[in-house]
C-alpha positions, -999 to 999 in steps of 0.1 A, spaced: 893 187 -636 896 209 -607 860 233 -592 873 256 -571 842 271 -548 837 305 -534 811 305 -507 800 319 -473 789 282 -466 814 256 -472 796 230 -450 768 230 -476 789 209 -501 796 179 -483 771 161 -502 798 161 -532 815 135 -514 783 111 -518 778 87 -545 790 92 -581 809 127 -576 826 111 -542 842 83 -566 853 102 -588 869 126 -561 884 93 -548 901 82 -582 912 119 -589 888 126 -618 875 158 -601 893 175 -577 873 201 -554 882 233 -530 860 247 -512 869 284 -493 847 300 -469 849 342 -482 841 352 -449 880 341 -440 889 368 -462 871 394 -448 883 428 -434 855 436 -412 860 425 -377 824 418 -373 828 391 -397 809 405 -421 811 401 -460 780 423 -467 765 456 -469 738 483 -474 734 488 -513 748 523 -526 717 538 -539 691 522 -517 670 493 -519 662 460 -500 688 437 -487 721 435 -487 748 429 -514 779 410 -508 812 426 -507 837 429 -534 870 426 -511 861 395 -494 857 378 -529 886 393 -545 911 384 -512 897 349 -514 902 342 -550 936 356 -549 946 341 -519 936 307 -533 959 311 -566 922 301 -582 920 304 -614 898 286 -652 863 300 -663 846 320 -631 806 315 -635 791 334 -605 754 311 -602 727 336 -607 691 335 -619 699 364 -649 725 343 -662 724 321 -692 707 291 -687 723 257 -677 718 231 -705 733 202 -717 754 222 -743 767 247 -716 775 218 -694 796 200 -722 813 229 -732 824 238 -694 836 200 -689 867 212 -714 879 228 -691 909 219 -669 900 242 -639 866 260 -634 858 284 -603 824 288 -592 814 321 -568 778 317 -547 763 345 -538 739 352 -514 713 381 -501 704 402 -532 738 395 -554 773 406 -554 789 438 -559 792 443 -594 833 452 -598 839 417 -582 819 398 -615 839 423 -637 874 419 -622 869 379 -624 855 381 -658 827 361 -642 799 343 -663 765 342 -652 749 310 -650 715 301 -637 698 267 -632 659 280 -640 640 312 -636 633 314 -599 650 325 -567 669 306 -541 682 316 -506 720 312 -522 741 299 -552 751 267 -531 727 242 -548 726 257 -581 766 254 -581 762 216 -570 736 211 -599 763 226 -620 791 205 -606 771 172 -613 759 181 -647 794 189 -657 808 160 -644 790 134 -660 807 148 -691 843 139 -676 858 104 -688 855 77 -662 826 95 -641 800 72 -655 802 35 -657 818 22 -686 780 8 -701 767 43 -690 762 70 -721 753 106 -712 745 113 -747 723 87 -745 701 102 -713 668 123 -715 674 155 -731 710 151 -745 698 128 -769 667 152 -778 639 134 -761 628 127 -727 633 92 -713 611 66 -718 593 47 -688 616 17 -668 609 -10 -654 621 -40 -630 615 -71 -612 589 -79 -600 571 -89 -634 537 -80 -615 532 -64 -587 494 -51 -575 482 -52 -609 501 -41 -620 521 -55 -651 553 -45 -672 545 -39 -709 549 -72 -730 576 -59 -755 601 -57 -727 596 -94 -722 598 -103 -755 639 -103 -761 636 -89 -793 660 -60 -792 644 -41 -825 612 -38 -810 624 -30 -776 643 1 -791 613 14 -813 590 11 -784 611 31 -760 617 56 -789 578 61 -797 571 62 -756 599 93 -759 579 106 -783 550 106 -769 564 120 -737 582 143 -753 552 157 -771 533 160 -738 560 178 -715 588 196 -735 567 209 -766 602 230 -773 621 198 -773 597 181 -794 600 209 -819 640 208 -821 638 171 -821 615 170 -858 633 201 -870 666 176 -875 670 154 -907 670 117 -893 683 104 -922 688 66 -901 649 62 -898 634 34 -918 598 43 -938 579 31 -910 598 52 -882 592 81 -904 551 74 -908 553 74 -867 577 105 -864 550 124 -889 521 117 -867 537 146 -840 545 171 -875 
């Protein structure tokens, strides 16, 4: 798959080169390119920004130094300009955007861009919750690493993302590790039991629970579905939360 980035801060996304999105850089799953707008720019100040026609606070990002750069680039895919009015990033979103062969992704900065740049990219709004950041340089890297744990070979081979928190419709339940005990503290008998069965129905009712407790909306989506594979007994425990 190949992200294309359009930012005024290019050294911001060196982190992709860390860890799981670095490997799969190195074996050519994900191939990233970063360009810096301000290269593009006409001003000879440097600039990329300007007063807002109409008044107001800030300043708004130009539409020539974004255009010149995308062009310049040959970029091309889905554009999604990262901004907190856009539609919400969610598991579905991310899946949906990880069919994609080539996807370019425009930060923005000060109070947004100029308008006739998101309409002559055909740009899609995305945003990663309902607050305000200094940039769209983290929430495109929480969008580049949600969408790439959809891409074949990202993951380990034993590794699921449909299987994680939230994609499968519940939080995660608790882990644990060695040591057995540590200050007092103890790791839940079932775990240490090697019976498989109970191991999955505890960590399904401890999703439950948690699930109940922190994403009430989840929860909600989660009993609305048929679960048809539950045994008698799963279904007693799953109409405790109804």
């Amino acid at each position: 798959m190949k992200i294309n980035i359009l930012t005024i801060f290019p050294e911001m996304f060196e982190p992709l080169r860390a860890s799981m999105l670095g490997r799969a850089m190195e074996n050519g799953i994900i191939e990233v390119s970063v360009t810096d707008i301000r290269d593009y720019t006409l001003d000879r100040h440097n600039r990329v920004d300007d007063t807002p026609y109409g008044g107001g606070a800030g300043m708004v990002m130009q539409v020539q130094p974004i255009l010149d750069a995308f062009r310049a680039q040959g970029y091309g895919g889905k554009v999604l300009y990262m901004s907190p009015r856009g539609e919400m990033l969610s598991g579905r979103l991310a899946h949906d955007l990880a069919q994609e062969e080539e996807i370019t992704i425009l930060c923005g900065h000060y109070e947004g861009v100029d308008q006739r740049a998101l309409d002559a990219l055909e740009a899609k709004e995305v945003s990663i919750g309902d607050y305000v950041l200094t940039g769209g340089e983290l929430p495109a890297m929480v969008l580049i690493d949600t969408v790439a744990r959809f891409l074949d070979g990202v993951l380990a081979s034993e590794e699921s993302v449909l299987d994680e928190s939230v994609y499968s419709g519940l939080l995660e339940y608790p882990q644990y590790s060695k040591p057995r005990e540590y200050e007092g503290m103890g790791v839940p008998e079932v775990l240490l039991s090697g019976n498989h069965k109970e191991i999955a129905r505890w960590r399904w009712e401890q999703s439950l629970e948690l699930t109940a407790e922190r994403r009430p909306d989840l929860m909600k989506e989660y009993l609305d579905k048929p679960h048809e594979e539950l045994t008698r007994k799963e279904r007693a425990v799953l109409d405790k939360y109804r």
